[in-house]
ZAPAMAR-278803 format. One record per residue (C-alpha): x, y, z. Coordinates in nm, 4 decimals, padded with zeros to 6 digits. Example, Ala and Ser with C-alpha at 12.3 -4.5 7.8 and 13.67 -1.06 7.14 Angstrom:
! ZAPAMAR-278803
+----------+----------+----------+
|        X |        Y |        Z |
+----------+----------+----------+
|  01.2300 | -00.4500 |  00.7800 |
|  01.3670 | -00.1060 |  00.7140 |
+----------+----------+----------+
This chain:
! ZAPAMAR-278803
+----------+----------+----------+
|        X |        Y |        Z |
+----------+----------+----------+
|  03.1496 |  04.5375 |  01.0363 |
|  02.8884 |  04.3239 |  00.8575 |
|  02.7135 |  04.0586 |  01.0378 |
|  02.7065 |  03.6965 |  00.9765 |
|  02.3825 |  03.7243 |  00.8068 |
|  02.5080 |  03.9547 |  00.5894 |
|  02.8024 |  03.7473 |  00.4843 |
|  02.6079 |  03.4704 |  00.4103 |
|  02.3024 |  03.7047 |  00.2137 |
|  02.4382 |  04.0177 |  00.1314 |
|  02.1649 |  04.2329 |  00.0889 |
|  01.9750 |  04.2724 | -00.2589 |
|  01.7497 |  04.5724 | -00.1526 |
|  01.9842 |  04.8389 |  00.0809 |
|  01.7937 |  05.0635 |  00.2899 |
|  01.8472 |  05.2728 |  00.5769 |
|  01.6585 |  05.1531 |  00.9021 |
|  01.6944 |  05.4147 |  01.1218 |
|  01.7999 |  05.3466 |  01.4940 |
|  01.7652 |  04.9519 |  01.3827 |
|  01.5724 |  04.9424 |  01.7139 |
|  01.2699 |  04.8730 |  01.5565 |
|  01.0785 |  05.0169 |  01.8774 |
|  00.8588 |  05.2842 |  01.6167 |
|  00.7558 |  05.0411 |  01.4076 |
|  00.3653 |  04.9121 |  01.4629 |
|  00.3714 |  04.5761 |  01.3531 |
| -00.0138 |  04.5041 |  01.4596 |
| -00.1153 |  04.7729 |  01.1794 |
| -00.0130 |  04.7228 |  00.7425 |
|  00.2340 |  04.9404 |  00.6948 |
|  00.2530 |  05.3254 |  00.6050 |
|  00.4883 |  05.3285 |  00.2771 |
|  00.7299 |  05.0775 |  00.1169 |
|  01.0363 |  05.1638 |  00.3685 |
|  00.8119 |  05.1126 |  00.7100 |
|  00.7094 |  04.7291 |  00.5113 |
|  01.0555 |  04.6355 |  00.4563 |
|  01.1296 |  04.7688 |  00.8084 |
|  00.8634 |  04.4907 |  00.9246 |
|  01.0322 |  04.2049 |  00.7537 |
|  01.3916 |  04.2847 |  00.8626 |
|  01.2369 |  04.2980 |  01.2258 |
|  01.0241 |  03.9890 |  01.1834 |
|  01.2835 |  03.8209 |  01.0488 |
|  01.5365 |  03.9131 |  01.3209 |
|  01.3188 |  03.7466 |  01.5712 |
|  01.2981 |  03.4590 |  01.4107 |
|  01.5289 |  03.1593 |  01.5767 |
|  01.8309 |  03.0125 |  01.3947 |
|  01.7745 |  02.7005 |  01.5115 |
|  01.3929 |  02.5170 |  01.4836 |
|  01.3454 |  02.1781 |  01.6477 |
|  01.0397 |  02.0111 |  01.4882 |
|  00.8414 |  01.7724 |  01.7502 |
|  00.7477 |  01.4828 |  01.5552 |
|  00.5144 |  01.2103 |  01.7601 |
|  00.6679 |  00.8253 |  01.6479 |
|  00.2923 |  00.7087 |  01.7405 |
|  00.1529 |  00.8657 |  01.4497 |
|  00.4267 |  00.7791 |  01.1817 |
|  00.3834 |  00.4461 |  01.2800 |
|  00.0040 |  00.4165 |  01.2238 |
|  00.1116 |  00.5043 |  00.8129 |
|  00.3845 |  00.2885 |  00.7889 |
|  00.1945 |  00.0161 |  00.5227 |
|  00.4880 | -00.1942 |  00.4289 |
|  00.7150 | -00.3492 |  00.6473 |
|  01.0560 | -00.4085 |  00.4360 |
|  01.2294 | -00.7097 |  00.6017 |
|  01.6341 | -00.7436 |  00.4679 |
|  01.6727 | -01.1007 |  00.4816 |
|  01.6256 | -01.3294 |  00.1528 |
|  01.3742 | -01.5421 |  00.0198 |
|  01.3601 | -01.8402 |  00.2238 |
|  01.4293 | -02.2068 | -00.0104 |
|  01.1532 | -02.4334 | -00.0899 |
|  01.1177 | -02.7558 |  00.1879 |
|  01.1738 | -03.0560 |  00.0103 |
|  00.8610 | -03.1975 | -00.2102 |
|  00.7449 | -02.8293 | -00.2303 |
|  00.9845 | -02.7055 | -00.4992 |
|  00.7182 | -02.7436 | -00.8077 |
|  00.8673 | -02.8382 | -01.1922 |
|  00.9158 | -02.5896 | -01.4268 |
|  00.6313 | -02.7025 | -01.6078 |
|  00.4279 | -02.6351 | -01.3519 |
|  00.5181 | -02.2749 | -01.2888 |
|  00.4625 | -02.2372 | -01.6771 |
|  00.1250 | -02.3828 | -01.6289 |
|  00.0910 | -02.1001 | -01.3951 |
|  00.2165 | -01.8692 | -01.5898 |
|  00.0205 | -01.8962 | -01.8449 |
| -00.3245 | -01.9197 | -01.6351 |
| -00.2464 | -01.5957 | -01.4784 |
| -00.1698 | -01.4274 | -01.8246 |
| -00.5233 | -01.5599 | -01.9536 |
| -00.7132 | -01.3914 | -01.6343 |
| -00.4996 | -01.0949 | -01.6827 |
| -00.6124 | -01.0830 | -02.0560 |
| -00.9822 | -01.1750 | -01.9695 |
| -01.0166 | -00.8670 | -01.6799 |
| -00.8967 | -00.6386 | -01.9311 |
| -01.1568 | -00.7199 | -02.2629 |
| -01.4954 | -00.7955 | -02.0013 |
| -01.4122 | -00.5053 | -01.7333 |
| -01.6115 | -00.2290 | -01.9245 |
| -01.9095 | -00.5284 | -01.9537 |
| -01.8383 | -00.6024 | -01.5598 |
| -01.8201 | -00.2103 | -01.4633 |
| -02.1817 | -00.1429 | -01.6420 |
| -02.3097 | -00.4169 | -01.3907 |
| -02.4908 | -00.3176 | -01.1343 |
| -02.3936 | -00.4412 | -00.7761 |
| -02.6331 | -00.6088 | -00.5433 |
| -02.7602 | -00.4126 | -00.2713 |
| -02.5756 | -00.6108 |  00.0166 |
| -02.2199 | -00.4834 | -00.1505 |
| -02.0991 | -00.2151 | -00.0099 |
| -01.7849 | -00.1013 | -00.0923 |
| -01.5508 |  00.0548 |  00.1557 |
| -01.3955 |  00.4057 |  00.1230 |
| -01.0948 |  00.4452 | -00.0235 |
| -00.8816 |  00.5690 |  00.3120 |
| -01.1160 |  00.2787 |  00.4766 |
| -00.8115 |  00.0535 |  00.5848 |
| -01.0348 | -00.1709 |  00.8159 |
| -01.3314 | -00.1315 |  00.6209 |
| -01.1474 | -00.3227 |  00.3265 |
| -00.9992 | -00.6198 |  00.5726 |
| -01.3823 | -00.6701 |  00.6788 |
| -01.4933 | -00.6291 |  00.3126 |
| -01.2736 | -00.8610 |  00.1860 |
| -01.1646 | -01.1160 |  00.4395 |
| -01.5108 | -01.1387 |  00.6406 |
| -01.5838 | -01.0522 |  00.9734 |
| -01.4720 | -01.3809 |  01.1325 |
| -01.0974 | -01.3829 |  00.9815 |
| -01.1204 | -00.9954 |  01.1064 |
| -01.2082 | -01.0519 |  01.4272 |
| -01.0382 | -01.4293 |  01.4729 |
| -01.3585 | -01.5957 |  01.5917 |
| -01.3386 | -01.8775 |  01.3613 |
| -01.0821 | -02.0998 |  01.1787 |
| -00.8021 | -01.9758 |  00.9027 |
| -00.8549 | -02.2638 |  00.7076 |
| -01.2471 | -02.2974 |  00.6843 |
| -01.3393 | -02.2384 |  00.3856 |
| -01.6617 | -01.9694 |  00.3060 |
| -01.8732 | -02.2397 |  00.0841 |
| -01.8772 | -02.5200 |  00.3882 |
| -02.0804 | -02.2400 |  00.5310 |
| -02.4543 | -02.3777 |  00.5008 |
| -02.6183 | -02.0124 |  00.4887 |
| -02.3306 | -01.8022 |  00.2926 |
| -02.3497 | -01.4708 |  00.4728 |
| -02.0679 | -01.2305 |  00.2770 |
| -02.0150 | -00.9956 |  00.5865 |
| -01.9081 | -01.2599 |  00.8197 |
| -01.7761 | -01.4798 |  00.5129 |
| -01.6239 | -01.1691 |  00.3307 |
| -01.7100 | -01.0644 | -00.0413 |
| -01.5546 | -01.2339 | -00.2922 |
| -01.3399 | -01.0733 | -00.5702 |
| -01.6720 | -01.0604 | -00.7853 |
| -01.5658 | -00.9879 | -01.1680 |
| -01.8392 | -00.6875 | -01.1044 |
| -01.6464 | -00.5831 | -00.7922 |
| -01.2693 | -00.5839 | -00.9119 |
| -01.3681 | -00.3940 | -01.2393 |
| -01.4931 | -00.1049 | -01.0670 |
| -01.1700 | -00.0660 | -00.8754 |
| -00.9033 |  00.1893 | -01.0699 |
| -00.5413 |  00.1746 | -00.9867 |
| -00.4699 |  00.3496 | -00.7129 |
| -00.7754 |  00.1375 | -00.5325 |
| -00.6270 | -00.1951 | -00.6306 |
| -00.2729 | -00.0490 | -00.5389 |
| -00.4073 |  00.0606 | -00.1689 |
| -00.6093 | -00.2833 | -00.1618 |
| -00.2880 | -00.4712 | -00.2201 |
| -00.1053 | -00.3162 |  00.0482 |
| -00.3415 | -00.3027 |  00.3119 |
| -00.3607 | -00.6845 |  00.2581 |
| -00.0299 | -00.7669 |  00.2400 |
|  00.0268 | -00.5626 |  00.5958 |
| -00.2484 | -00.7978 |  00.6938 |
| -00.0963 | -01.0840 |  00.5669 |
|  00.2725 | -01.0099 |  00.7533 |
|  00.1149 | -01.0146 |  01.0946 |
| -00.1396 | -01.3265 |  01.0582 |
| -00.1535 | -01.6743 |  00.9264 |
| -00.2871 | -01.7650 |  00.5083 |
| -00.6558 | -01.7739 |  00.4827 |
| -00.8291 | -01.8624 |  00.1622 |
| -01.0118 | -01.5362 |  00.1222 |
| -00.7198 | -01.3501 |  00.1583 |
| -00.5556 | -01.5765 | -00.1376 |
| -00.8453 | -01.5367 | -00.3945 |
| -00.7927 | -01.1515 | -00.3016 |
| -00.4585 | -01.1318 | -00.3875 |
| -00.4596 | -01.3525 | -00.6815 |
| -00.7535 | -01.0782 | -00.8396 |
| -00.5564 | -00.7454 | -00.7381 |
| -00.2366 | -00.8965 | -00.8857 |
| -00.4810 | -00.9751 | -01.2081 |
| -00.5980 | -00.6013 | -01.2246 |
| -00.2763 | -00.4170 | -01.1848 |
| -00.1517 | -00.2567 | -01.5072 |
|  00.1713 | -00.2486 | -01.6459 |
|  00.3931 | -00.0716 | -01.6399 |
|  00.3854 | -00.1026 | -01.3220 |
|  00.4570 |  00.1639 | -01.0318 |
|  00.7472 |  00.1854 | -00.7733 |
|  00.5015 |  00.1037 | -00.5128 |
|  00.2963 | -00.1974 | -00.6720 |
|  00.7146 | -00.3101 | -00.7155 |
|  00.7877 | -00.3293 | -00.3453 |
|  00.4632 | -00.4825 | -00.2800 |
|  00.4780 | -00.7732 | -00.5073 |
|  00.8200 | -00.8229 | -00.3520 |
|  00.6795 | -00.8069 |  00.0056 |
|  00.4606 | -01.0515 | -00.1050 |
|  00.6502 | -01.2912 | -00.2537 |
|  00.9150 | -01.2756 |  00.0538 |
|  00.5911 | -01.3760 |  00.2961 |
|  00.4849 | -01.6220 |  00.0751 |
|  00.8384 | -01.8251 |  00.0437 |
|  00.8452 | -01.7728 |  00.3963 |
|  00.5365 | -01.9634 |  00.5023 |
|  00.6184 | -02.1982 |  00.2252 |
|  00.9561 | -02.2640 |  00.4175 |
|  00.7601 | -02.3633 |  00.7413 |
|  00.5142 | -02.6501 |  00.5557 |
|  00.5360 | -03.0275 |  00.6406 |
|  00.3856 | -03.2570 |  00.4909 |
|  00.0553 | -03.2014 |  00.2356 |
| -00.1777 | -02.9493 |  00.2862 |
| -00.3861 | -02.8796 | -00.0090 |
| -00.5347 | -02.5906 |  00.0728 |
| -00.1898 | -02.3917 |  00.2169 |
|  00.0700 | -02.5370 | -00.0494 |
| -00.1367 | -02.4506 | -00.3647 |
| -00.2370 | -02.0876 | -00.2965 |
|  00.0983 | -02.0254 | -00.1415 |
|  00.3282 | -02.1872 | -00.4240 |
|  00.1242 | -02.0268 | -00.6852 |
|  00.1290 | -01.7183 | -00.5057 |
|  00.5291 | -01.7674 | -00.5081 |
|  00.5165 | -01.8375 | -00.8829 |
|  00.2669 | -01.5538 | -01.0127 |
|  00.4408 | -01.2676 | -00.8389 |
|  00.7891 | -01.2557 | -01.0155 |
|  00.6257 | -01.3007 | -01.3393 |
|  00.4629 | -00.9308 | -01.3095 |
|  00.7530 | -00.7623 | -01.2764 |
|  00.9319 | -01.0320 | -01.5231 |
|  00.7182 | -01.2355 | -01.8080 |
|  01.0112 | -01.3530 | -01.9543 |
|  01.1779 | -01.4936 | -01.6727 |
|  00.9362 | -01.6253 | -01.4051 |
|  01.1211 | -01.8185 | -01.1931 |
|  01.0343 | -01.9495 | -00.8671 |
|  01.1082 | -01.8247 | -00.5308 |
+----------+----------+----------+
């Protein structure tokens, strides 16, 4: 009677194996001749379980985990923060030119060479970039979101954070600007707007190339989701919120859609 193996693989290569005890068989040693190897693999295989249980450890899926997908919709616009169509074609159309101008001066910007104080994180570097780019202070939370880095009277770039230097961005390829992104935008989910983070993700957006990838997809709709979000929770003016979040709102559809950019 065949076993259940057997049903389910019938053998390809028939051979005789003997007692089927396998207790003559040396498996610490190669094998002797071509019938003693096959003997090996039938009996390695036989002790093999049916059933494996891999032991996966949740803390270290969760430290990869770089975008948080939430399901719920875009949040509407407060009233007096629902900009005219004109203006979203104003910002349209500024993006476009920045877009344009990255792409004819970044083999001039590349050649550049960078200043000794700029150094660039590691690609894998995910808190070397937050430092990098938002500062030290916004990193560590020892001073305010909204002060801005030129009220500082001696500008000091690695508490301030570096800029998004023409000579910085063009040295980044894709898959740098595409880690970038994410790694601030999984910043940006957890904490409040700062404006180093928004001249950030105004240049990455710039620098991505279309067409564009799966991944840069989700992002810019992570992003955009955020942004409507804090834009739901503003009252009354704030310069210095409103304007980098609204044209945050308006700049991210039109990547994945020129032709339509409409407004979160």
């Amino acid at each position: 009677m065949k076993s259940d193996v057997e049903e389910l693989m019938p053998r390809l290569l028939p051979m005789e194996c003997g007692s089927g005890t396998g207790e003559d068989l040396d498996l610490s040693g190669p094998p002797r001749n071509p019938q003693e190897y096959l003997r090996q693999v039938q009996l390695e295989a036989s002790l093999c379980p049916e059933v494996v249980v891999a032991q996966i450890d949740p803390k270290k899926l969760r430290k990869k985990q770089t975008v948080n997908v939430s399901v719920a919709g875009c949040h509407a616009a407060p009233v007096g923060f629902s900009p005219s169509l004109r203006w979203q074609q104003q910002q349209v159309s500024n993006f476009s030119e920045i877009r344009q101008s990255i792409t004819r001066h970044r083999k001039h910007w590349t050649s550049q060479t960078l200043d000794d104080n700029v150094l660039m994180p590691k690609l894998t570097d995910e808190e070397g970039w937050k430092r990098f780019c938002l500062g030290e202070k916004v990193y560590l939370g020892t001073s305010s979101t909204h002060t801005d880095a030129e009220q500082e009277p001696a500008l000091d770039y690695s508490k301030m954070g570096f800029p998004p230097f023409l000579s910085i961005i063009s040295r980044l390829n894709q898959s740098t600007v595409l880690m970038v992104l994410e790694i601030l935008i999984g910043w940006f989910e957890e904490r409040e707007f700062v404006p180093q983070l928004g001249r950030w993700l105004y240049a990455l957006l710039a620098c991505l190339e279309k067409p564009l990838l799966p991944e840069a997809h989700s992002s810019i709709r992570q992003l955009a989701r955020r942004c409507a979000q804090l834009r739901s929770t503003l009252v009354g003016h704030n310069p210095t919120i409103s304007c980098k979040a609204l044209s945050l709102c308006a700049i991210t559809p039109c990547l994945k859609r020129p032709q339509h950019a409409m407004f979160f």
